[in-house]
C-alpha positions as CSV (number, residue, x, y, z in Angstrom):
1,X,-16.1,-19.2,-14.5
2,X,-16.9,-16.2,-12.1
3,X,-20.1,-15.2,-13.6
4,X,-22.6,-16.8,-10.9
5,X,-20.5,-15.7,-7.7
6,X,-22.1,-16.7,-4.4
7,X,-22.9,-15.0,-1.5
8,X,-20.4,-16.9,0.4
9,X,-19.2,-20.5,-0.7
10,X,-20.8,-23.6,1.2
11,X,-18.0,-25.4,3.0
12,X,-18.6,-28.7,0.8
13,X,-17.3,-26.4,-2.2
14,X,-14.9,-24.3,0.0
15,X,-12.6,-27.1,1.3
16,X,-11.5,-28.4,-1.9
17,X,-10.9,-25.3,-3.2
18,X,-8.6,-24.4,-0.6
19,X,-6.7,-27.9,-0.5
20,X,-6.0,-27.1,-4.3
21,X,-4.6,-23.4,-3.7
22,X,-2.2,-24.4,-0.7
23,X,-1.2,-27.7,-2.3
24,X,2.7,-27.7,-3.1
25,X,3.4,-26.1,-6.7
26,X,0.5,-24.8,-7.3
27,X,0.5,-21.4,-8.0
28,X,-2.1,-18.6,-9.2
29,X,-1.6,-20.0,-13.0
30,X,-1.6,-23.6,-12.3
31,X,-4.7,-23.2,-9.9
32,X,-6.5,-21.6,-13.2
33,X,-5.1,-24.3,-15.3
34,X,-6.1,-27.0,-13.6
35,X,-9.7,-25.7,-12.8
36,X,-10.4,-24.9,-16.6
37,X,-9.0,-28.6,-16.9
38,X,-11.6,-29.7,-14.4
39,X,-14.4,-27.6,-16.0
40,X,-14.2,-25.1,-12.7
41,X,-14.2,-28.1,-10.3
42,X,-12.1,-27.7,-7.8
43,X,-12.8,-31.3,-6.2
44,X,-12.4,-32.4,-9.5
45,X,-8.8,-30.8,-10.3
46,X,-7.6,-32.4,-7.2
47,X,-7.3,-35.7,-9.3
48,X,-5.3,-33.7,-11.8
49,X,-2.5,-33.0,-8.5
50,X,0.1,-35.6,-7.3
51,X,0.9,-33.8,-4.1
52,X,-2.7,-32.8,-2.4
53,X,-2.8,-30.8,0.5
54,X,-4.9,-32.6,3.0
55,X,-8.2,-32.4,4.2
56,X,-6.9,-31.7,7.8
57,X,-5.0,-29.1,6.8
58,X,-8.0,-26.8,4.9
59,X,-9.8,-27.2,7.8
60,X,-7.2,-26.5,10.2
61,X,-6.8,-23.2,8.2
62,X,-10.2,-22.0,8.1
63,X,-10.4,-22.4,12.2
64,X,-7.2,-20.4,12.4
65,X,-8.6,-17.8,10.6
66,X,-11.7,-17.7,12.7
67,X,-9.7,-17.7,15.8
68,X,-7.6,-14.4,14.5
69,X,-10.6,-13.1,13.3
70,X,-9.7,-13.0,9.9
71,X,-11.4,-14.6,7.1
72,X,-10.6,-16.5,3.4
73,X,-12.1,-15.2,0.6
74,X,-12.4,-17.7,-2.9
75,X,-12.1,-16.1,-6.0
76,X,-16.1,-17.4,-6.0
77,X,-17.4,-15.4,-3.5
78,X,-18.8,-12.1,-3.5
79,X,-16.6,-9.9,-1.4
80,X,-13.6,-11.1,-3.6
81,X,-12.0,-7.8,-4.9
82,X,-13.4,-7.8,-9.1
83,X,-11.3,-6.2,-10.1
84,X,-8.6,-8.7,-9.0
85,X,-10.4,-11.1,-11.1
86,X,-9.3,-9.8,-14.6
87,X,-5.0,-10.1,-13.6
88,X,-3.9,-13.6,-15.2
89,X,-2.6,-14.3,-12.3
90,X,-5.1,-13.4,-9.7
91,X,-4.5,-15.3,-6.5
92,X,-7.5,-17.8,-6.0
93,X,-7.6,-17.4,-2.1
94,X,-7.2,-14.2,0.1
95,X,-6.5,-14.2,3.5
96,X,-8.8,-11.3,4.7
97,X,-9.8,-9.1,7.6
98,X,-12.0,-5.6,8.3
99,X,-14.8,-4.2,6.3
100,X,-15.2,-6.6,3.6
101,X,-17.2,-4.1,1.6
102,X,-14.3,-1.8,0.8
103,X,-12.6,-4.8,-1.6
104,X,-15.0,-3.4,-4.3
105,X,-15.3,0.3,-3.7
106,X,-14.0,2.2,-6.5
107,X,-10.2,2.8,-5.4
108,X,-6.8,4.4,-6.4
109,X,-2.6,2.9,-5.1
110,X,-1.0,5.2,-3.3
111,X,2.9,4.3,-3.1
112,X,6.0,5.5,-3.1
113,X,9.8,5.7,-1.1
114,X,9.9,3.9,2.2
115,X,13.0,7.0,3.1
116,X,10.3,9.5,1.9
117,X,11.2,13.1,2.5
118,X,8.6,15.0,4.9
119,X,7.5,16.9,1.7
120,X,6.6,14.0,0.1
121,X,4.9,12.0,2.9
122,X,2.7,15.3,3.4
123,X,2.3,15.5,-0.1
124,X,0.8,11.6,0.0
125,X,-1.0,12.5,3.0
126,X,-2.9,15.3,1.4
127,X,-3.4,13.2,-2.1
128,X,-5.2,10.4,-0.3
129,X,-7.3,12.8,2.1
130,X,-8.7,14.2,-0.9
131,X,-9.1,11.1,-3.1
132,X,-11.2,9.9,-0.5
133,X,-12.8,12.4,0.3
134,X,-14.3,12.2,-3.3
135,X,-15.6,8.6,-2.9
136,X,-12.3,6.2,-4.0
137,X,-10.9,3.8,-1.3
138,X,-7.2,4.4,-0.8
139,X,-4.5,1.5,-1.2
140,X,-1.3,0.7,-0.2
141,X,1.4,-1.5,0.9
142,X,1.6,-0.9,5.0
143,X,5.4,-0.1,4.4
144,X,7.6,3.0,6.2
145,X,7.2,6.2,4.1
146,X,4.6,7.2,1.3
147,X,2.5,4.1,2.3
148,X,2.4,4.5,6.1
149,X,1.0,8.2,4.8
150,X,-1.3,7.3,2.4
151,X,-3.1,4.9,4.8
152,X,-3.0,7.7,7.5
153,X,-4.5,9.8,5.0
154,X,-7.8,7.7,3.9
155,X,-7.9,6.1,7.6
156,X,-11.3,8.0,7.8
157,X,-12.4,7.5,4.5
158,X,-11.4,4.2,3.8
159,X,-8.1,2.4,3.4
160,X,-7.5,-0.8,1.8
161,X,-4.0,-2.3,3.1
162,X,-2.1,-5.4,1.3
163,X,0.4,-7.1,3.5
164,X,2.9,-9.3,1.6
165,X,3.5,-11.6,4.3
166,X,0.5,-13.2,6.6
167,X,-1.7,-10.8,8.5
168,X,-0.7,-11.9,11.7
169,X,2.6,-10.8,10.8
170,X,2.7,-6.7,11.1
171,X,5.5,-5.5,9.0
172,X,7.4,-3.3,9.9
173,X,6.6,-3.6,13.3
174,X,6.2,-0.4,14.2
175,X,3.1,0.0,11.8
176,X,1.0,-2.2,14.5
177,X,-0.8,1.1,15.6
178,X,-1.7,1.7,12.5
179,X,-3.2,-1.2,11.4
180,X,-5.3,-1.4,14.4
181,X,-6.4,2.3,13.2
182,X,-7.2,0.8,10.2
183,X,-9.3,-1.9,11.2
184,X,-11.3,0.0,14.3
185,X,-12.2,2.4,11.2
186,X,-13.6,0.2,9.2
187,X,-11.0,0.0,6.7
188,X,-9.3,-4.2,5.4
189,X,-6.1,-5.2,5.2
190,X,-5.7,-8.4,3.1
191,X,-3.1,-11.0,2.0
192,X,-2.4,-13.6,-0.5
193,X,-0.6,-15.2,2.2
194,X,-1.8,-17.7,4.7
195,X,-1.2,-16.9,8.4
196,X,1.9,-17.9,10.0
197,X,4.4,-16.7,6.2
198,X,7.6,-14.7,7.1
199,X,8.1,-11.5,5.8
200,X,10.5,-12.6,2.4
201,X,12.1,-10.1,0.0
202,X,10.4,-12.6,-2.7
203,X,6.7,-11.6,-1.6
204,X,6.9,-7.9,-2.3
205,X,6.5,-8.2,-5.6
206,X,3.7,-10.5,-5.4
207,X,2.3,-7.9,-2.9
208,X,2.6,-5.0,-5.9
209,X,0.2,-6.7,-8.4
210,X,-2.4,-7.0,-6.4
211,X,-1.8,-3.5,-5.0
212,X,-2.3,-2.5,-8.7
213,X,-4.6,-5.1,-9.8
214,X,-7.2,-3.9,-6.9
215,X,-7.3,-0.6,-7.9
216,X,-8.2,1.6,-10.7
217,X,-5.2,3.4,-10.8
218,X,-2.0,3.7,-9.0
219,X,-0.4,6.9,-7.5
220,X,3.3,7.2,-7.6
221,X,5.4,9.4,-5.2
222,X,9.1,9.7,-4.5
223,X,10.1,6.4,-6.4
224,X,13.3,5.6,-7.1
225,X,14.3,4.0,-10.4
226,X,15.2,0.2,-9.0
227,X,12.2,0.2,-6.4
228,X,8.7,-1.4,-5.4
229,X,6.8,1.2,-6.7
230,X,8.0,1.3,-10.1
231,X,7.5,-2.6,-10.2
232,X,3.4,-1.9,-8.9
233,X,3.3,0.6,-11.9
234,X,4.7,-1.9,-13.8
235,X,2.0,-4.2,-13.1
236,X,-0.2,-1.2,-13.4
237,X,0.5,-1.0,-17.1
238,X,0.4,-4.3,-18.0
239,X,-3.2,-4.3,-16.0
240,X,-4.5,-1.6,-18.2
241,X,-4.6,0.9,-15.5
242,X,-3.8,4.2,-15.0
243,X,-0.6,5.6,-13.7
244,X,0.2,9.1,-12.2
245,X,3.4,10.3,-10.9
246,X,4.4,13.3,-8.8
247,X,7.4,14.9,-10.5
248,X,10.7,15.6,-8.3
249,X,13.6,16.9,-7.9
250,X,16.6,16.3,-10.8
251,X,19.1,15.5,-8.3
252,X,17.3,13.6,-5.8
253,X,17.1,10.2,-6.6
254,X,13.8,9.6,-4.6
255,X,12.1,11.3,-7.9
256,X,14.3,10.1,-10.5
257,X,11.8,7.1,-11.0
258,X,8.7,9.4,-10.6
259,X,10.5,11.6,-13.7
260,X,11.1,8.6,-15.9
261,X,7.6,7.7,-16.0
262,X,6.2,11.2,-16.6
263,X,8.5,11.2,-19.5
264,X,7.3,7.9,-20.5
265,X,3.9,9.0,-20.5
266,X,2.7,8.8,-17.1
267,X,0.3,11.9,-15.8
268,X,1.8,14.3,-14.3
269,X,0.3,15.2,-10.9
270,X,0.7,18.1,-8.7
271,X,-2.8,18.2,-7.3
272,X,-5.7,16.1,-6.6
273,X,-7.6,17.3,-9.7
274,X,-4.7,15.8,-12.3
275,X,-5.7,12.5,-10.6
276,X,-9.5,12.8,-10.3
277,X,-10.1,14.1,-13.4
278,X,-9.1,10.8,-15.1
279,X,-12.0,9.3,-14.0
280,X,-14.4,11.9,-15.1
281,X,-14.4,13.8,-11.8
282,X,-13.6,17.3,-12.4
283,X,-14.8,19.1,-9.2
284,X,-12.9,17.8,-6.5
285,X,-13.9,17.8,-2.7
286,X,-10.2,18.7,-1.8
287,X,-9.8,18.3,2.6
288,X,-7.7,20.9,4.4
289,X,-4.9,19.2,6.6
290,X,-5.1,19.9,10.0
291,X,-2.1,21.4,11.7
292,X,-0.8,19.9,14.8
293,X,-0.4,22.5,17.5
294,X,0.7,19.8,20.0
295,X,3.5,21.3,22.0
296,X,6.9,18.8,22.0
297,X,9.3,17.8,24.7
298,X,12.9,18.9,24.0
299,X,14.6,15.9,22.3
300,X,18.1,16.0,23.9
301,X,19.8,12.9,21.8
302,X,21.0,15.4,19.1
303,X,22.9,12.8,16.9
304,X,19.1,10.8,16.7
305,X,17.3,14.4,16.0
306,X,20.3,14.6,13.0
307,X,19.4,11.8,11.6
308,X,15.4,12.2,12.4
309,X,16.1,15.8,10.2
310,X,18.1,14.0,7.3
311,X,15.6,11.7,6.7
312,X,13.0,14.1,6.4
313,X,14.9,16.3,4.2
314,X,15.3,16.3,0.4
315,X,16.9,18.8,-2.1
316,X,13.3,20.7,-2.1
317,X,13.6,23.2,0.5
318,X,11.2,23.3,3.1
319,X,10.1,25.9,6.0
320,X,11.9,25.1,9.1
321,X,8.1,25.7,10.7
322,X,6.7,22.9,8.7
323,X,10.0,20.6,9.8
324,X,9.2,22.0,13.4
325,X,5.7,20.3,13.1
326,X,6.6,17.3,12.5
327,X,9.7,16.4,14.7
328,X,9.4,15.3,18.2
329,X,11.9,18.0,19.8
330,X,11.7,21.3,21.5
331,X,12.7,24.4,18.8
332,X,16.1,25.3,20.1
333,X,16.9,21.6,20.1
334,X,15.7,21.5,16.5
335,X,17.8,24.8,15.7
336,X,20.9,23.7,17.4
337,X,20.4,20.4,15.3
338,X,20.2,22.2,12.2
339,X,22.9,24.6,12.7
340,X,25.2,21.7,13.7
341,X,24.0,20.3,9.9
342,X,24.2,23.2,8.1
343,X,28.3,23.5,9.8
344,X,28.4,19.6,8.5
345,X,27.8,20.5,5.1
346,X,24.9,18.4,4.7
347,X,22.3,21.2,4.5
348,X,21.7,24.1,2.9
349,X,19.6,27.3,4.9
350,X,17.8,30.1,3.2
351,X,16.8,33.3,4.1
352,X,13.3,32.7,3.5
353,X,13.8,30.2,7.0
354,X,13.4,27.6,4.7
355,X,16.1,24.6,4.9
356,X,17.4,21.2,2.0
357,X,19.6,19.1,1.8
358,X,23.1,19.7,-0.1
């Protein structure tokens, strides 16, 4: 069905198409149904639908997209990610916008907690620096934690984002900056969703298989046992793909999903090279992060700072220095903050001025 893929599809084609992937009940495994049914018509499957989406409303669609300056791409069209192609239940539209090129650069999932510790979002930060440093796109989700770092990590590179609601719908909020950062570097986000669809607890999974169905292999880090993550490496598996995971801590629950897999058979990663070398890359290009020198302004909310520090913090001690780095307060706020912790009980300091959690 997908073997003589077009350039872009011509608008006569294009409108059914569309009509039959929005119309009510249809999903990806129907739409695929119905075409093999219609011998890969998509004018012709409408006949084989009792509720048609209208005309009107394809249209409508495509000129929404042009006014947001996004685009849809048909399973049929050349810039539709291939690899998506081979999932059962790839999704026969996708809402689309950035460097459309990307969708079929060799890539690797980065994902992980949304609470990430700072370890581990430095940790993700530094993975995806160096996978694409070595030529592989970098994709994610666009949620808090491992994903926001991931992104941040390839945004020079290359960073392929998948929203699970519609594109004009930035979620969290917060991550607005960063997709603009995306886009301005050439990077894509991309959604199975049509403008204008609410961010829905239902749509994250849908969001995870094509996470893992777009890329070669997918990257966990910090995932917790019920989570997102170990549902994309879920799909992963089924997909035939690849699936690494960053071992953790015992008794933080963050890793507990990342240390199930490894003992499952997932590859163990604790550098680039355990990823790379999967795919027959042995000599990896590995990028130095740079360390921020900016100076902070003292923070004086100390409660916020608390929590700011928890957050940050897991049972893996870490240098107060690197914790300095990364918090937006003044050092003797940040040492009052700790101290007040540490007389909490919900910290732990060393004498090597390195700090955990309890």
């Amino acid at each position: 069905m997908f073997k003589n893929c077009k350039e872009k599809m011509d608008i006569e084609e294009k409108i059914p198409w569309i009509r039959l992937a929005i119309s009510k009940g249809i999903g990806p495994i129907t739409f695929w149904n119905l075409l093999k049914k219609a011998n890969g018509s998509a004018k012709n499957a409408l006949n084989l639908v009792d509720e048609i989406s209208s005309e009107e409303a394809a249209e409508d669609l495509l000129i929404q997209h042009n006014k947001s300056g996004f685009c849809i791409l048909t399973a049929y069209e050349k810039y539709f990610p291939q690899k998506l192609k081979l999932i059962k239940d790839c999704p026969p539209i996708l809402s689309v916008k950035g460097n459309l090129e990307l969708l079929n650069k060799r890539s690797i999932a980065i994902v992980g907690a949304r609470n990430a510790s700072l370890l581990g979002k430095i940790f993700a930060l530094k993975i995806a620096k160096s996978i694409g440093t070595n030529g592989f796109a970098v994709v994610s989700g666009m949620a808090r934690g491992i994903d926001c770092s991931a992104h941040e990590g390839s945004i020079e590179t290359g960073t392929i984002a998948i929203f699970a609601g519609g594109l004009d719908i930035i979620y969290p909020p917060e991550n607005a900056n960063l997709c603009d950062s995306i886009l301005k570097n050439k990077g894509v986000i991309i959604s199975e969703m049509m403008p204008g669809t609410p961010i829905d607890p239902s749509l994250f999974p849908r969001r995870n298989r094509i996470i893992a169905g777009v890329s070669e292999g997918v990257v966990l880090i910090e995932a917790a046992i019920k989570s997102g993550s170990l549902i994309t490496a879920k799909f992963a598996l089924e997909q035939g793909k690849e699936v690494f995971a960053v071992p953790g801590n015992p008794s933080d629950p963050r890793s507990k999903g990342c240390n199930l897999l490894i003992k499952q058979g997932a590859v163990l990663v604790d550098s680039v090279e355990d990823i790379l070398s999967c795919f027959n890359l042995n000599s990896p290009k590995v990028e130095q992060i740079q360390e921020s020198v900016d100076i902070f302004p003292i923070k004086e909310d100390t409660l916020s700072l608390k929590t700011s520090i928890l957050s940050e913090l897991s049972t893996t001690p870490i240098s107060i220095e690197i914790l300095f780095q990364h918090q937006n307060c003044g050092l003797p706020n940040l040492l009052v903050a700790l101290g007040e912790l540490e007389a909490e009980g919900k910290i732990r300091r060393y004498a090597n001025s390195e700090v955990s959690l309890l």
